[in-house]
C-alpha positions in Angstrom: 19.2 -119.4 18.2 17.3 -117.6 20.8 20.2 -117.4 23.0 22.1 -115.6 19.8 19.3 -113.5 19.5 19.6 -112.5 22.7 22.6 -112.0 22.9 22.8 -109.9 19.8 19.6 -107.9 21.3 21.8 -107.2 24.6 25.2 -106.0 22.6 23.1 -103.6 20.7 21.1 -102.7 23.8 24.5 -102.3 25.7 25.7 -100.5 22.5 22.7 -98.2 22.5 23.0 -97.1 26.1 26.6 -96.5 25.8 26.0 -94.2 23.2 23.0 -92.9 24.9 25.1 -92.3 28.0 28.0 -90.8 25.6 25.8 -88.1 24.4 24.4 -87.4 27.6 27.8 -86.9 29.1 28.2 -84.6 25.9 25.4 -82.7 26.4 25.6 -82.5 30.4 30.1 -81.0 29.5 27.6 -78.7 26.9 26.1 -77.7 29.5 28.2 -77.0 32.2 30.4 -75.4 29.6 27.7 -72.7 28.9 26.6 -72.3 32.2 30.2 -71.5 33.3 30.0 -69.0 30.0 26.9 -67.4 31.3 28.0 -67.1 34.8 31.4 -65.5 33.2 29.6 -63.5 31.2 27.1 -62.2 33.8 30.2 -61.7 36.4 31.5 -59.1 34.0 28.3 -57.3 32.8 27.6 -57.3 36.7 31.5 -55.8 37.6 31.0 -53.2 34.3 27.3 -52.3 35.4 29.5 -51.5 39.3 32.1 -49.9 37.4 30.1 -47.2 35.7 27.6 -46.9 38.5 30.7 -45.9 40.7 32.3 -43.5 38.0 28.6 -41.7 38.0 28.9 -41.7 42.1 31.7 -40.3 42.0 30.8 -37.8 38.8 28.0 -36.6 40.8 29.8 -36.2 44.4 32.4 -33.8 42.0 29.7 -32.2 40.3 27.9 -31.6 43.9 31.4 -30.3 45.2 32.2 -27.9 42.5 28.4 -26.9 42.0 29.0 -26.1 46.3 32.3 -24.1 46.0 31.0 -22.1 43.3 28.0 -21.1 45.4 29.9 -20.5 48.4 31.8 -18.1 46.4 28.9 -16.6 45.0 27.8 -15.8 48.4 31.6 -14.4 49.4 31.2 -12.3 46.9 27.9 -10.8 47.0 28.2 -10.3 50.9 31.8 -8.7 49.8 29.8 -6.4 47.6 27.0 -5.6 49.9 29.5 -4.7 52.6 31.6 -2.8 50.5 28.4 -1.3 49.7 27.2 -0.3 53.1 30.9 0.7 54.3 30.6 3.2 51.5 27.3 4.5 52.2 28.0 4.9 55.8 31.3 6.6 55.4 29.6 8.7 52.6 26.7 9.7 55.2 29.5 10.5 57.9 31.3 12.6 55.5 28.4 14.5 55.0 27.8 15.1 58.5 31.4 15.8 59.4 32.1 17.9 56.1 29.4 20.7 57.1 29.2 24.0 57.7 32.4 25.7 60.1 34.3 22.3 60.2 34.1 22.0 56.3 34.9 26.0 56.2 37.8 24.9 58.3 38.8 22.4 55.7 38.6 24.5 53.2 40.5 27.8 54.3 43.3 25.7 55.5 43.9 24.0 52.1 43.7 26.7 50.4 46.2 28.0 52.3 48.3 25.4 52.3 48.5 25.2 48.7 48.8 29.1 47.6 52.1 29.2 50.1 53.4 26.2 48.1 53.0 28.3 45.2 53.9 31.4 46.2 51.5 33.2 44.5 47.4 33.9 44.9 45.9 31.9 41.9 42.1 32.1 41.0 39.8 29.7 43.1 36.8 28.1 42.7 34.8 26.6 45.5 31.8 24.3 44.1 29.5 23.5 47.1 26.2 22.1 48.3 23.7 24.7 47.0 22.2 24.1 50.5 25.8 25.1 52.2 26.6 27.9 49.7 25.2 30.9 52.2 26.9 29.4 55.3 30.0 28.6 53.6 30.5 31.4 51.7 30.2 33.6 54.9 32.8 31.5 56.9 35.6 31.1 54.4 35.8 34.1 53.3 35.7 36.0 56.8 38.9 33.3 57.6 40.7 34.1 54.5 43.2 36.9 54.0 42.1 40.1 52.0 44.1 38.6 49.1 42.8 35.3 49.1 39.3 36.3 49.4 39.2 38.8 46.1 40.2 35.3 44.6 38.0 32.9 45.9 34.4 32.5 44.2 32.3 29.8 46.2 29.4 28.7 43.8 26.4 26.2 44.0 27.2 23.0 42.0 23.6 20.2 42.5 26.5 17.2 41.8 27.7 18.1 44.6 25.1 16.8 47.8 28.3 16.9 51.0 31.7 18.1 51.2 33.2 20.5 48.1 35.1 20.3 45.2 38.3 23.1 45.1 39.5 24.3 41.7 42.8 26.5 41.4 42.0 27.7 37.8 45.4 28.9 36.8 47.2 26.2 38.1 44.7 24.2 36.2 44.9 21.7 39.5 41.3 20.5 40.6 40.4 18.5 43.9 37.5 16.7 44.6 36.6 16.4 48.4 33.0 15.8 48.0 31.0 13.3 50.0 30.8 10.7 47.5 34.5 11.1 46.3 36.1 10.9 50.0 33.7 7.9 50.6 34.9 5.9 47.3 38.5 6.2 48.4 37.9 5.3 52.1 35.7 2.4 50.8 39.0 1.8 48.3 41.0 1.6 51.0 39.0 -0.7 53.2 38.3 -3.1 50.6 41.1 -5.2 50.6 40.5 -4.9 54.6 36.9 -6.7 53.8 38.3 -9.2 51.4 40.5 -10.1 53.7 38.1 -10.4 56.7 36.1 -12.7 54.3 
């Protein structure tokens, strides 16, 4: 009877630890199962975390690109400005000079000239001028202009006007403007696309 009993006590031990081992084999497959989940789970998170942090990269290297083209062309433009600037300034400032006194009375008799033998007739003038040049011109345009000419030329002081003169042919109702500022605009016009191009 003992031998039965023990017998019976081994089975159900044998019975128990096959079970035991059973769920342990379970539970270890359980495991294995959601470690290979986890590890799946944190590969991904990991390759999306890489994913975005290389789209921000490369968002930022863009942003730094544009943000540095559009600065550089700030500066183009602003030195484009500041050079157009100066070229103005100094072509204004050598207008003055060079339009002055017997050269611009030079200037002035000839086109005057020039534009009453297109015409064919003596028209009334108008000669606005530097109040500062008035004296000076009006004594050497009119002692180079024709007896004709000079009845019909009236040189007056205009304060807009600082260099050079502004030429009015009052019946023809044709003004010209040859003042510092105006000559220096259209040379600066002219040079502009020059600059731009330089740039």
């Amino acid at each position: 009877m003992a031998d039965e009993l023990q017998a019976l006590l081994d089975r159900i031990t044998e019975q128990e630890l096959k079970k035991v081992d059973a769920e342990r084999e379970q539970i270890l497959a359980q495991a294995k199962a959601d470690a290979a989940e986890i590890v799946k789970s944190a590969k991904a998170e990991a390759e999306a975390v890489m994913t975005t942090a290389r789209q921000e990269a490369e968002s930022f290297t863009q942003k730094g690109k544009d943000a540095l083209q559009q600065a550089s062309r700030d500066v183009l433009l602003s030195l484009r400005a500041e050079l157009e600037k100066r070229v103005t300034k100094t072509v204004e400032a050598m207008m003055r000079e060079t339009l002055a006194g017997e050269n611009l009375a030079g200037v002035i008799v000839n086109l005057i000239t020039q534009f009453v033998a297109k015409r064919g007739e003596t028209d009334q003038i108008q000669l606005l001028v530097s109040p500062a040049e008035l004296e000076i011109l009006e004594k050497a345009v009119k002692a180079r202009l024709t007896e004709d000419l000079r009845q019909n030329c009236n040189l007056a002081p205009s304060a807009a006007v600082t260099g050079g003169f502004k030429l009015v042919f009052k019946n023809a109702g044709v003004m010209y403007d040859f003042t510092d500022q105006a000559l220096a605009e259209a040379v600066g016009a002219y040079l502009s696309p020059q600059i731009s191009a330089k740039l």
